[in-house]
C-alpha positions as CSV (number, residue, x, y, z in Angstrom):
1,X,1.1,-8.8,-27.1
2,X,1.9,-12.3,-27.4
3,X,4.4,-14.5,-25.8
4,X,6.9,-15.9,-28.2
5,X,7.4,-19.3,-28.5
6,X,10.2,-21.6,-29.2
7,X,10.2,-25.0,-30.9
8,X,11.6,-26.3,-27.6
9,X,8.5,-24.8,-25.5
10,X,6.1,-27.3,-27.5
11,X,8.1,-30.4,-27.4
12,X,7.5,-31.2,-24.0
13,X,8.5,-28.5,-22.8
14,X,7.6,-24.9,-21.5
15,X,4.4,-25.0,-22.8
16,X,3.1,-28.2,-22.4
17,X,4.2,-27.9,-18.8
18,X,2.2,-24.9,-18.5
19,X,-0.8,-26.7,-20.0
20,X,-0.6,-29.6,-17.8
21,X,-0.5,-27.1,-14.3
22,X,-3.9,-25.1,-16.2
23,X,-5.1,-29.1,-16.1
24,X,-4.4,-29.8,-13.1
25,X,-5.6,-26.8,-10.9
26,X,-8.6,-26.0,-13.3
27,X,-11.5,-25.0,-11.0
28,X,-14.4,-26.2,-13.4
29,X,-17.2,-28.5,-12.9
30,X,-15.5,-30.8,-15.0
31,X,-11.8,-32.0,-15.6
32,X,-10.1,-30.5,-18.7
33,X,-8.6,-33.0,-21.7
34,X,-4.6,-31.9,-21.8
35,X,-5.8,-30.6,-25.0
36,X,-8.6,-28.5,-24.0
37,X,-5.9,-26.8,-21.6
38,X,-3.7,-26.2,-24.5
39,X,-5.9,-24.3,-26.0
40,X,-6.9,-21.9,-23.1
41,X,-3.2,-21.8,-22.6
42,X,-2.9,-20.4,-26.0
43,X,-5.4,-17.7,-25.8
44,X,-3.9,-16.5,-22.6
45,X,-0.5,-15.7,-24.6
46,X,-2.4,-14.1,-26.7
47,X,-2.7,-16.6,-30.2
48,X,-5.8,-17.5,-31.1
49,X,-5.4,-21.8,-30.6
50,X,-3.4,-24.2,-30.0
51,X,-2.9,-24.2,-33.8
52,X,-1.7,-20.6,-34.1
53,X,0.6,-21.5,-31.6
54,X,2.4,-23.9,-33.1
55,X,2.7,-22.3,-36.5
56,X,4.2,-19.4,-35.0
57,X,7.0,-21.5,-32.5
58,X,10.7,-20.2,-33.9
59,X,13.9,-19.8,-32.4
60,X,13.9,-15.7,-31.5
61,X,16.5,-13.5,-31.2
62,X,17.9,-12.4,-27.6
63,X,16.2,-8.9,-28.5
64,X,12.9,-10.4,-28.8
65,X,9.6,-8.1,-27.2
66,X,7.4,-9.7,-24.4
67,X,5.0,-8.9,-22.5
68,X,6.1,-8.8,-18.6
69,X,5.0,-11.2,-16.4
70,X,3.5,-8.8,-14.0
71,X,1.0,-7.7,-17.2
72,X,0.8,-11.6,-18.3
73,X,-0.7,-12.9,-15.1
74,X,-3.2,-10.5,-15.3
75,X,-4.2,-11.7,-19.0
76,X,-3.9,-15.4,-17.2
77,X,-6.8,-14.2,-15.2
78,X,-9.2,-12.6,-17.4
79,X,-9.0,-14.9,-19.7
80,X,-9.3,-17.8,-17.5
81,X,-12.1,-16.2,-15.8
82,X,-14.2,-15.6,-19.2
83,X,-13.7,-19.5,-19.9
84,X,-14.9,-20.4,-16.4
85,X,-18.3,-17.7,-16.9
86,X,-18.5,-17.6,-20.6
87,X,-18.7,-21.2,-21.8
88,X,-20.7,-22.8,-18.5
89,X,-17.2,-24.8,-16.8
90,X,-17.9,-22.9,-13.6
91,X,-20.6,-20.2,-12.2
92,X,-19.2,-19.3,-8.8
93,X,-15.0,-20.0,-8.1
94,X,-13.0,-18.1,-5.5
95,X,-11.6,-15.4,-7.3
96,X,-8.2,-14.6,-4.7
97,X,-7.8,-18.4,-5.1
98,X,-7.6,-18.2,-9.0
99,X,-5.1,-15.5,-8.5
100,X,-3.2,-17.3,-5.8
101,X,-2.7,-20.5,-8.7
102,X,-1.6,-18.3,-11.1
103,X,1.3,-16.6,-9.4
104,X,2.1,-20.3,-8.1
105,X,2.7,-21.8,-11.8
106,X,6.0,-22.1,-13.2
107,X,6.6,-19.2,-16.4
108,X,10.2,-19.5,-16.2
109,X,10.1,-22.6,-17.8
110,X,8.9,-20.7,-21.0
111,X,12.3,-20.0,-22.8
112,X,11.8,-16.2,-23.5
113,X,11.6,-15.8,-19.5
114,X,13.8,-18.3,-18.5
115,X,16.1,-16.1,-20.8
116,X,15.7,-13.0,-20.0
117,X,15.5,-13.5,-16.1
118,X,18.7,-15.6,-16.4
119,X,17.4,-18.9,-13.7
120,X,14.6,-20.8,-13.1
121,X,13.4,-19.7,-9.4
122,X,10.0,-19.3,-10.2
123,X,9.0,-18.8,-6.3
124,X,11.1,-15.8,-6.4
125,X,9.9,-13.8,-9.7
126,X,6.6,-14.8,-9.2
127,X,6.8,-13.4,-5.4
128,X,8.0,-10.3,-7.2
129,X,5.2,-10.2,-9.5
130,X,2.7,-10.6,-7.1
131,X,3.7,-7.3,-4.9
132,X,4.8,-5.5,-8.3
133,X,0.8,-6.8,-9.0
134,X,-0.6,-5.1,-5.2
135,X,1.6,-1.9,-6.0
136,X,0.2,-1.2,-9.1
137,X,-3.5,-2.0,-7.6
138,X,-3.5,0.2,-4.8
139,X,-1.7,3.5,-6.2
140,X,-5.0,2.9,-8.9
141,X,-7.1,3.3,-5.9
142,X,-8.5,7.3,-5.7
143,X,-8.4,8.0,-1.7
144,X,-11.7,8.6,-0.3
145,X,-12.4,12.2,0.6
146,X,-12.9,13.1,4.4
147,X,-16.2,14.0,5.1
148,X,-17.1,16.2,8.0
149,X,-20.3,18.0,9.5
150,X,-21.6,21.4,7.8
151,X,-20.3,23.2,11.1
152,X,-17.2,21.5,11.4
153,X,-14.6,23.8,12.3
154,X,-10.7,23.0,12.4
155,X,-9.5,24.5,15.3
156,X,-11.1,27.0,17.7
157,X,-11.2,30.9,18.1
158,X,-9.9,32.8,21.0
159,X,-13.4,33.1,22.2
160,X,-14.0,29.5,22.3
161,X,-10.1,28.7,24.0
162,X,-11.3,31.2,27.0
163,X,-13.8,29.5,28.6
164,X,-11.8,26.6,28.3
165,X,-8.6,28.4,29.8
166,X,-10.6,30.5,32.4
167,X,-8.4,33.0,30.9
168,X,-10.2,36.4,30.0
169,X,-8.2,39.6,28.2
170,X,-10.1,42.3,30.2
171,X,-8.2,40.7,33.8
172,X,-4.7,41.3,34.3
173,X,-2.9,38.3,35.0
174,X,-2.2,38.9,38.9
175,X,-6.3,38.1,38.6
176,X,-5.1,34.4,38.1
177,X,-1.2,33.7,38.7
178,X,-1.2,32.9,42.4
179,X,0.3,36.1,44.9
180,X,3.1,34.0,46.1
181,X,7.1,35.5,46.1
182,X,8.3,32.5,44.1
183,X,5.7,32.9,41.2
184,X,6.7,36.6,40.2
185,X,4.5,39.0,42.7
186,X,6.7,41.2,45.0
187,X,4.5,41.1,48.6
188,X,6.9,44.3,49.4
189,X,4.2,46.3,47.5
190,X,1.4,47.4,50.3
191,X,0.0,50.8,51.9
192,X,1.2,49.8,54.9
193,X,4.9,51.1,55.0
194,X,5.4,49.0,58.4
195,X,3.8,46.2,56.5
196,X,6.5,46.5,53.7
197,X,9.3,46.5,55.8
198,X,8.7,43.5,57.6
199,X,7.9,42.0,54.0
200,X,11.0,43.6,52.3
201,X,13.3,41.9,55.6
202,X,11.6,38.4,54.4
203,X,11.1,38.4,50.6
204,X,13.6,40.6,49.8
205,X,13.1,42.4,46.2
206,X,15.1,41.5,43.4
207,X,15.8,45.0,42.2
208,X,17.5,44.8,45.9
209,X,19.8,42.0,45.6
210,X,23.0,42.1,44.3
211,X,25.3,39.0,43.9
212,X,23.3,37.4,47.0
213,X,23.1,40.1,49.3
214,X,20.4,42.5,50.2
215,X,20.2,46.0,51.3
């Protein structure tokens, strides 16, 4: 989609602005001619030259279709990026710093976004753009699957938990909850019946206590 232009964007203006940043940060072997720039400049808004561009500036209605800036930027950059490759002005460039540039140059001073975004803080909508830009990126991205060995198991059986316990079903559990009055295990219980009593005078049972007091 192209960006509309307005008769004030070419004299002096939005465009030419635009033209002279692509000039100045271009990241060729060799220095662009302001008009060179304008060209590039144009294909990036999607008109075929310089040419095209200026036949088609007109004053456009408040209603007017654009393309965001979050999809523009990235037209900035694949465009730019066939110049560089394509037509020999560059073999190897950092690509992050490209990108960087690009969300750095001033599109609010194009009338259409200057318009609809109602102020010229280009640090701000370009900030914007830039995360709206990551978002979009990394919800694209298909999440790696987990890979785990052929015998991997989530979780372990009840045979595997009791030798790790020492806990085995076929024992009771006075086999491994320590004989002590405090933990459960009335002492009272013996063949001894002398045994008991002494026991039972001691560590009383609690089927014999009743509101503190023993039997």
């Amino acid at each position: 989609m192209r960006v509309p232009i307005f008769p004030q964007d070419l004299e002096n203006g939005g465009f030419t602005r635009l033209a002279k940043r692509l000039k100045r940060d271009w990241l060729g072997t060799r220095p662009l001619r302001l008009s060179e720039a304008q060209e590039i400049l144009s294909h990036c808004l999607g008109y075929s030259s310089y040419h095209d561009v200026a036949q088609s500036a007109e004053i456009h209605n408040d209603d007017v279709d654009f393309p965001p800036l979050q999809s523009l930027t990235v037209e900035f950059l694949q465009t730019i990026c066939a110049e560089l490759y394509e037509n020999g002005h560059c073999k190897v460039f950092d690509l992050g710093e490209l990108q960087e540039t690009i969300y750095n140059w001033p599109f609010l001073l194009l009338r259409v976004y200057r318009n609809h975004y109602g102020h010229s803080n280009n640090y701000i909508v370009n900030q914007s753009v830039k995360a709206a830009n990551i978002e979009t990126f990394l919800t694209s991205q298909t999440p790696r699957p987990e890979h785990h060995p052929k015998d991997y198991k989530i979780g372990f059986s009840s045979e595997q938990l009791q030798p790790m316990t020492e806990h085995h079903d076929h024992l009771s559990s006075s086999a491994y909850i320590p004989r002590h009055p405090r933990m459960g295990v009335c002492p009272n219980n013996g063949p001894d019946e002398t045994v008991q009593g002494l026991r039972a005078a001691q560590y009383p049972c609690i089927d014999s206590v009743s509101l503190g007091k023993t039997n």
